[in-house]
NUDRENVO-457989 format. One line per field, with one value per residue (C-alpha): residue number from 0; x, y, z. Coordinates in Angstrom, 1 decimal, always signed. Last residue first. Layout:
seq = c(NUM:...)
X = c(X:...)
Y = c(Y:...)
Z = c(Z:...)
END
This chain:
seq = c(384:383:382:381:380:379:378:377:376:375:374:373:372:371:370:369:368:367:366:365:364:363:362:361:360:359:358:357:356:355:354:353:352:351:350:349:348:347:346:345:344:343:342:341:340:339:338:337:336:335:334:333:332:331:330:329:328:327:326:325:324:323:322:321:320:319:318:317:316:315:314:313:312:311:310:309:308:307:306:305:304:303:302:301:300:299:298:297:296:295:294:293:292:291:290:289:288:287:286:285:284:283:282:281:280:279:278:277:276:275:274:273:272:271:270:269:268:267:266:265:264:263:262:261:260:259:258:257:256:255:254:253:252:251:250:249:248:247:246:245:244:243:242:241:240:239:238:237:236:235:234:233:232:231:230:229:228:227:226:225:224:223:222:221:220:219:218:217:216:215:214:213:212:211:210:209:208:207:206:205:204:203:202:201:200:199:198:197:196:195:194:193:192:191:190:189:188:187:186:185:184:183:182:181:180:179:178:177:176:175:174:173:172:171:170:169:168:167:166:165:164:163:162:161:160:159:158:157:156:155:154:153:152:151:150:149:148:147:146:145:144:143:142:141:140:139:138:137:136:135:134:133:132:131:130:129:128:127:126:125:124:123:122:121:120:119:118:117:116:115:114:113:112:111:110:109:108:107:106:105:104:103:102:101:100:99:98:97:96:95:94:93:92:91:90:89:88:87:86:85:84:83:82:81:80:79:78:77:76:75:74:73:72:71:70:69:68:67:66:65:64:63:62:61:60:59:58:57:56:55:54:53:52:51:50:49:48:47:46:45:44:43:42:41:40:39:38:37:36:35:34:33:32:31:30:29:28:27:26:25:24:23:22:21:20:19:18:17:16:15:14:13:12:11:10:9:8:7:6:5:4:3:2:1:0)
X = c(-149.7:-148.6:-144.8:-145.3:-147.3:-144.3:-140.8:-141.1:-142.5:-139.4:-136.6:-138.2:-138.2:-134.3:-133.8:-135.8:-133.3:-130.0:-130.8:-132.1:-128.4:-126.8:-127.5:-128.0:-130.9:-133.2:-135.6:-135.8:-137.2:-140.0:-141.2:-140.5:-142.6:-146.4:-145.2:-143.1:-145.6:-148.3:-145.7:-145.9:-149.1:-149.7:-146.7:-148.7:-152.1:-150.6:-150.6:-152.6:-153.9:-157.3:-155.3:-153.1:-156.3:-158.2:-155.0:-155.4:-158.7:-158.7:-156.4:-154.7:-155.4:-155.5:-154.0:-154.2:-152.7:-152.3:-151.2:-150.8:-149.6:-148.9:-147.5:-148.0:-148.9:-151.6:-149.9:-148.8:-150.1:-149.7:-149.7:-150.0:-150.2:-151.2:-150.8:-151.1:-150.7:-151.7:-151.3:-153.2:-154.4:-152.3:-150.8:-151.4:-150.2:-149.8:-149.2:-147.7:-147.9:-146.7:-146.5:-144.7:-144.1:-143.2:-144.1:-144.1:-141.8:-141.6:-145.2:-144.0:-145.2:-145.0:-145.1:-146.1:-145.3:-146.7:-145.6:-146.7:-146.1:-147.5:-146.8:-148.9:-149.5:-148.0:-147.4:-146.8:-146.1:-144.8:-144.7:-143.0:-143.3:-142.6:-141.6:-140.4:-139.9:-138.5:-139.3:-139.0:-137.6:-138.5:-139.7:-140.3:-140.4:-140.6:-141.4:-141.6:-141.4:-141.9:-141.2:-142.5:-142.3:-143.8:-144.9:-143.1:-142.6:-141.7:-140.3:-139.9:-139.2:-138.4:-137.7:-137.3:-136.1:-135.6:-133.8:-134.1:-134.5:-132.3:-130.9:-133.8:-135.2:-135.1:-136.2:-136.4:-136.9:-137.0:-138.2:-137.2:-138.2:-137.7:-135.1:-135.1:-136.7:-136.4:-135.4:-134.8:-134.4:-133.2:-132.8:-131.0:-130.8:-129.1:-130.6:-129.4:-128.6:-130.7:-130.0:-130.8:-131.4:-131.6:-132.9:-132.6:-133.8:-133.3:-134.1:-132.8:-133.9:-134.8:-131.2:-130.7:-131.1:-132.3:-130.6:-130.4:-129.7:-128.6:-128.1:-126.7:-126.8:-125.3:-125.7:-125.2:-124.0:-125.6:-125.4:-126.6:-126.8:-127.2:-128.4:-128.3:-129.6:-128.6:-129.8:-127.7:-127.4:-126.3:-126.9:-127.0:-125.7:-125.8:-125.2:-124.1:-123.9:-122.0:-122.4:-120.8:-121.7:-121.0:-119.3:-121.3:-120.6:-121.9:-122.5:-122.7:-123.6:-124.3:-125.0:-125.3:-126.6:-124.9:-127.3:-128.4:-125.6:-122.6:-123.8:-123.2:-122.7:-121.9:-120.6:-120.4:-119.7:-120.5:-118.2:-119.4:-117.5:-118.0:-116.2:-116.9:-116.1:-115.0:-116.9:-116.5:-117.6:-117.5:-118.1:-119.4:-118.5:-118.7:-122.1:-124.2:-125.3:-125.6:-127.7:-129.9:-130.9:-131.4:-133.7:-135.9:-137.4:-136.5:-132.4:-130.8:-130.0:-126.2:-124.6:-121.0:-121.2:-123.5:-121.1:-118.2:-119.8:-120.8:-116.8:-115.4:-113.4:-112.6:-113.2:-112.0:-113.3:-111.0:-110.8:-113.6:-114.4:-115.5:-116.1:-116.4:-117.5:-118.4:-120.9:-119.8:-120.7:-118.9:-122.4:-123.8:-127.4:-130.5:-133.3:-134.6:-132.8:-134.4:-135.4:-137.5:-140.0:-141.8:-142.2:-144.4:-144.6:-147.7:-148.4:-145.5:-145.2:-148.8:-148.0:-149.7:-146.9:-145.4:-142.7:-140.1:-140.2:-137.9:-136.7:-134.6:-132.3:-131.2:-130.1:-133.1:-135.6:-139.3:-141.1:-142.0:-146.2:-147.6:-145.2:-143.7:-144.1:-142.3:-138.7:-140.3:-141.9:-138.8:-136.8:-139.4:-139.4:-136.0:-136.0:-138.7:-142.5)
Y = c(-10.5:-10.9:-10.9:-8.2:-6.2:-6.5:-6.7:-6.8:-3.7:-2.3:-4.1:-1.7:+0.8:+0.5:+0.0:+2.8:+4.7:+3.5:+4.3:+8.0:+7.9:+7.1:+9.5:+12.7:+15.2:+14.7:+15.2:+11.7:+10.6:+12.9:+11.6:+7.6:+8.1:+7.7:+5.8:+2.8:+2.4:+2.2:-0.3:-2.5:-2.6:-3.9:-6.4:-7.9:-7.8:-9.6:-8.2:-9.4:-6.5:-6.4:-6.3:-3.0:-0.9:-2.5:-1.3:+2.2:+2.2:+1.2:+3.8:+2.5:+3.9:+7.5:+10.7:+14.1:+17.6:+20.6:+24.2:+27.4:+30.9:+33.3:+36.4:+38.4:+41.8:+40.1:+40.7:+38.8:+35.2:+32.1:+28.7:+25.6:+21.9:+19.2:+16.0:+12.6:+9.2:+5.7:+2.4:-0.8:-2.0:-1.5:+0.3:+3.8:+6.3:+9.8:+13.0:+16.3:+20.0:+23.3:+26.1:+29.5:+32.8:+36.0:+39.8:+41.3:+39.7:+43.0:+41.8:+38.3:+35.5:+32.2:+28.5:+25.4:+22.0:+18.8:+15.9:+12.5:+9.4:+6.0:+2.0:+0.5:-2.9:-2.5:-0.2:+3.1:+5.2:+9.0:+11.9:+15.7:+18.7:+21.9:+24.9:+28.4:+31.7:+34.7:+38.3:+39.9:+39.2:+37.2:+33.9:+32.0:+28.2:+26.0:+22.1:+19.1:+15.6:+12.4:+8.6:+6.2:+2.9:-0.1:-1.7:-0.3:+3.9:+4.5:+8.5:+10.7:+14.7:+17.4:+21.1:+23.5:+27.1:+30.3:+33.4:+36.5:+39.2:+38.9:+36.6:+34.2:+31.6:+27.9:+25.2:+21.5:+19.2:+15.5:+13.2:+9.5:+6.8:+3.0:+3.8:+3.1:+4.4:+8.5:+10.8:+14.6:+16.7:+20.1:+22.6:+25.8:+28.2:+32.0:+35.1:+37.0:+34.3:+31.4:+30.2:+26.7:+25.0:+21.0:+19.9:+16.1:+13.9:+10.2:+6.9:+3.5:+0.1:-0.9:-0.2:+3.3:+4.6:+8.4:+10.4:+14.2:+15.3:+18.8:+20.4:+23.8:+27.0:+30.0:+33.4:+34.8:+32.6:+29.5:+29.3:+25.4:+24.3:+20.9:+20.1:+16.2:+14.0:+10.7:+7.4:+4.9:+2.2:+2.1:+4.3:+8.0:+9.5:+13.4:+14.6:+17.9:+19.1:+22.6:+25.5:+28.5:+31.6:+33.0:+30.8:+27.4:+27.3:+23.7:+23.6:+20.6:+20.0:+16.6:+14.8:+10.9:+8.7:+5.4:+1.8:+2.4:+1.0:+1.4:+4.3:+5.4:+8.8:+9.0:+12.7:+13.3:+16.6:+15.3:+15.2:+17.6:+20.8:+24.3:+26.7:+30.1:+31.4:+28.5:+25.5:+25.1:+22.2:+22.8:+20.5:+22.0:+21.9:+20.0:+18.9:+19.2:+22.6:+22.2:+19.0:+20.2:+23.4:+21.3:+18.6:+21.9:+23.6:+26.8:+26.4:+29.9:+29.8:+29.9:+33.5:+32.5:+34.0:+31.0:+28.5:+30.3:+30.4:+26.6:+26.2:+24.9:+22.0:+22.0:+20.5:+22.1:+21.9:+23.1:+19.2:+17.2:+15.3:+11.9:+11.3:+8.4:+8.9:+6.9:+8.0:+9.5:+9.2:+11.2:+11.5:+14.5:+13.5:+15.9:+14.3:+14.8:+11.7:+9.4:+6.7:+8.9:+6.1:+7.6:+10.3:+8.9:+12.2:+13.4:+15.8:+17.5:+20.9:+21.3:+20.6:+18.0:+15.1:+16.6:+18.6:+19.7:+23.8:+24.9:+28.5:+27.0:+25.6:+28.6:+29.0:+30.5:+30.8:+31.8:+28.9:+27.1:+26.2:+29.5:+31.6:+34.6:+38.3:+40.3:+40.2:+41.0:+44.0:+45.7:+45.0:+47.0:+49.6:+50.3:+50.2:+53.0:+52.4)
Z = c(+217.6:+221.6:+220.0:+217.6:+220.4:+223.0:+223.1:+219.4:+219.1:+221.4:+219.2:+215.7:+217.4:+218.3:+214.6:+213.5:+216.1:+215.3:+211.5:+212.9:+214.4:+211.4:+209.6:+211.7:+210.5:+213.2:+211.0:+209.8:+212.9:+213.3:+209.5:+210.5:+213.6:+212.8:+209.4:+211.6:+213.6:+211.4:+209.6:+212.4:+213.0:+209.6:+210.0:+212.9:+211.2:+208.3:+205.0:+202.3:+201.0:+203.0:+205.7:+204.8:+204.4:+207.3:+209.4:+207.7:+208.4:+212.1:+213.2:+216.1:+219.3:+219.9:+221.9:+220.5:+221.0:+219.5:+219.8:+218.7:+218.4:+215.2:+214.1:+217.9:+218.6:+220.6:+224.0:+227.0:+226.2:+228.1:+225.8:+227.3:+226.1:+228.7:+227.3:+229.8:+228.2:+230.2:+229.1:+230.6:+227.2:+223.7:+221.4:+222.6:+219.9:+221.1:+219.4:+220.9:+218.8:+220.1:+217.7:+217.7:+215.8:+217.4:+215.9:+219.5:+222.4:+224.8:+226.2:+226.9:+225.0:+227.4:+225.8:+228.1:+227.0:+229.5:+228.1:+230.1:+229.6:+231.6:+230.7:+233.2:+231.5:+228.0:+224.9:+224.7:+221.4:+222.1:+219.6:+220.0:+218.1:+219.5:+217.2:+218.3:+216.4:+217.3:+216.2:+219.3:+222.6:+225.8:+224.4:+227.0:+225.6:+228.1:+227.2:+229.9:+228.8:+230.9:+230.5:+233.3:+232.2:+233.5:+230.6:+227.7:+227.0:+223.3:+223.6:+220.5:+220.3:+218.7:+220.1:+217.2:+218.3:+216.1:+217.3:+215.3:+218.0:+220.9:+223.6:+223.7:+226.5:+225.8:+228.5:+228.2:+230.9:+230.5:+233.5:+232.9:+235.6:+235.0:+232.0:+228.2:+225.3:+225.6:+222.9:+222.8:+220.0:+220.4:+217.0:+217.4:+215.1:+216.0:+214.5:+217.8:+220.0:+221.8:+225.7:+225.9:+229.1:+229.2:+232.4:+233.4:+236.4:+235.4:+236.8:+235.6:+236.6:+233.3:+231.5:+230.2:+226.6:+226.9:+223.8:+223.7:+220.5:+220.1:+216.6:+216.6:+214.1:+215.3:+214.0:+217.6:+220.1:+221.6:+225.4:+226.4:+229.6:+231.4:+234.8:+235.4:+238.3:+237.7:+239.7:+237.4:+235.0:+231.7:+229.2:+228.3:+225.0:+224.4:+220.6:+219.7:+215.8:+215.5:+212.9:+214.8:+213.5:+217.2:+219.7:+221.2:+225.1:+226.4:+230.0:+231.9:+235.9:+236.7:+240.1:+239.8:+243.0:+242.4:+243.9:+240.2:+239.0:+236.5:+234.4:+231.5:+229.5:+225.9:+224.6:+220.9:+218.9:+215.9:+212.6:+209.5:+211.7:+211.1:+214.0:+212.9:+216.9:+219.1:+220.8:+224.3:+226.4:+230.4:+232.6:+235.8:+239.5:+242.8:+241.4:+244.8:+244.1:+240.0:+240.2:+243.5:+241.4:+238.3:+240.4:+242.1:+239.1:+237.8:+237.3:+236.0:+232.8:+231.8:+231.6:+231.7:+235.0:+236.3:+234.9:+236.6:+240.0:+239.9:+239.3:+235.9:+234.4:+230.8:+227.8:+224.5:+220.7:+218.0:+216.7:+217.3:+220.1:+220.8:+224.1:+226.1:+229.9:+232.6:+235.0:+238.7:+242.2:+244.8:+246.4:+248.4:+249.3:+247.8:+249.2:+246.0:+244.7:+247.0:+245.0:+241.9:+242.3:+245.6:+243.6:+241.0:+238.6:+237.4:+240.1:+240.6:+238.4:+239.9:+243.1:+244.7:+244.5:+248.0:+246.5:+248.9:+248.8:+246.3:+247.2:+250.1:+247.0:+246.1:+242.5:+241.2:+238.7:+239.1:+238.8:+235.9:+234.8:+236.5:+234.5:+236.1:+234.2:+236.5:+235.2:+231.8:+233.2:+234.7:+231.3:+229.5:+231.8:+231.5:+227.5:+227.9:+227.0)
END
């Protein structure tokens, strides 16, 4: 088959899970809550944010930057020429039209840097409708860590883009720590060089309504992607986590492993990862996994994993997914040494995501996070225990 038809076919090959991508927003019909895409996701909770209003709206911002890196201000047009992803789902295209712009974070050529590359966004109310339109440009055989902060209060509707060059190697942490009333729309697009790493972890505790999005897509062979991921959704809460991984060239590699705990009347998470081989992709390697922990009565986890497969020329492909209450053996094995059914449950806690956590290969953030675990069980099941 000639280069030209290869290109032809991988335009065609549309998964049923994301849309064919597009910046017009008359290509995304209003959802309904029937839609596939849809149909876990309370919209009558999202408070008016795909109506699509113009707002002049904005979060605060503290940045911590290091030196060689530049922020800019861009146009919609210049974002899209830089080669970001195209948005496939309705709340990115709204985000980047009724942005007024992008934010754009560049990080030079060989740049190698021990300090992060921090941005924390908050919000001052959720009375504020939020559009956000980020693009992070990471040069070739940079070695960059990137961490994404959002608190507060707000409606925020985010579309955020990652172009990592060849021989990179980037660590994104996207962090979700809102007040209650919250509610977040986010897509995180990640483009992936030639031989280029890129590990995304995303995190979500706080926040009425979060809905993650997370999309890579390859710009040659060699690329590797992990997506990680933790969410603790309380009573309430309505924390979900889409995965696309399209791999579009050969010999890439992708990883998915994400773990939620719920606890509380109505508490409700849903990750839905979908993985699409194309025919051009031969010799790839991927794995999706999700694991759920339900702590108590009244939660509710959804886990859909996908894979769509274009050819078997493939290294590997997989999947898993479970969803339990605590294991009873381990908790008998902790009782019947003399600890307390509270600390026991506790520590089960603790073990299910202590191995996720200390992956995400920033200090003191994975301290922050045992920490903030450790405040959510005693919101709830320490205190009922």
């Amino acid at each position: 088959m000639t280069a030209v038809a290869d290109a032809v076919e991988t335009t065609q090959v549309v998964s049923h899970l994301n849309p064919p991508p597009s910046y017009d927003l008359a290509d995304y019909p209003v959802p309904t809550g029937r839609e596939e895409v849809w149909r876990f996701t309370p919209l009558k909770r999202l408070r008016g944010i795909l109506d699509g209003e113009a707002s002049d709206a904005t979060l605060g911002w503290d940045t911590s930057v290091p030196e060689g890196v530049s922020l800019s201000t861009i146009t919609a047009d210049e974002a899209r020429g830089l080669g970001e992803l195209p948005p496939n789902e309705l709340p990115a295209a709204l985000a980047v039209s009724r942005a007024g712009g992008a934010t754009l974070v560049d990080v030079p050529d060989d740049f190698d840097s021990e300090q992060p590359l921090a941005i924390r966004l908050t919000g001052a109310s959720v009375d504020d409708l939020v559009w956000g339109h980020l693009v992070f440009r990471v040069g070739r055989h940079a070695n960059v860590t990137i961490v994404l902060t959002h608190t507060g209060s707000a409606r925020y509707c985010a579309s955020t883009s990652f172009l990592v060059g060849d021989g990179a190697q980037v660590r994104i942490l996207s962090l979700q720590d809102w007040y209650d009333d919250a509610v977040h729309l986010g897509r995180d697009s990640i483009r992936v060089g030639r031989d280029a790493s890129v590990r995304h972890t995303s995190i979500s505790f706080g926040g009425d309504l979060v809905r993650m999005h997370a999309n890579v897509e390859y710009d040659g062979p060699g690329g590797e992607a992990e997506l990680l991921g933790l969410y603790f959704a309380d009573a309430g809460q309505h924390l979900e986590h889409r995965l696309f991984a399209d791999h579009n060239a050969p010999r890439t590699k992708s990883k998915v492993t994400y773990k939620g705990a719920l606890q509380g009347q109505g508490a409700h998470t849903v990750w839905i990862g979908n993985v699409l081989i194309r025919k051009v992709a031969e010799g790839i390697e991927t794995y999706e996994e999700n694991r759920n922990l339900v702590l108590t009565d009244g939660c509710q986890a959804d886990s859909v994993p996908n894979l769509e497969i274009e050819t078997g020329e493939i290294e590997g492909a997989g999947h898993a997914s479970a969803t339990a209450r605590f294991d009873d053996e381990q908790l008998f094995y902790l009782r019947s040494r003399g600890i307390s059914e509270a600390e026991a449950q506790r520590l089960v806690v603790h073990g299910f995501f202590n191995d996720l956590i200390r992956r995400v290969g920033i200090p003191s953030v994975e301290e922050q996070l045992l920490t903030t675990v450790e405040a959510e069980l005693a919101r709830n099941l320490l205190k009922e225990t």
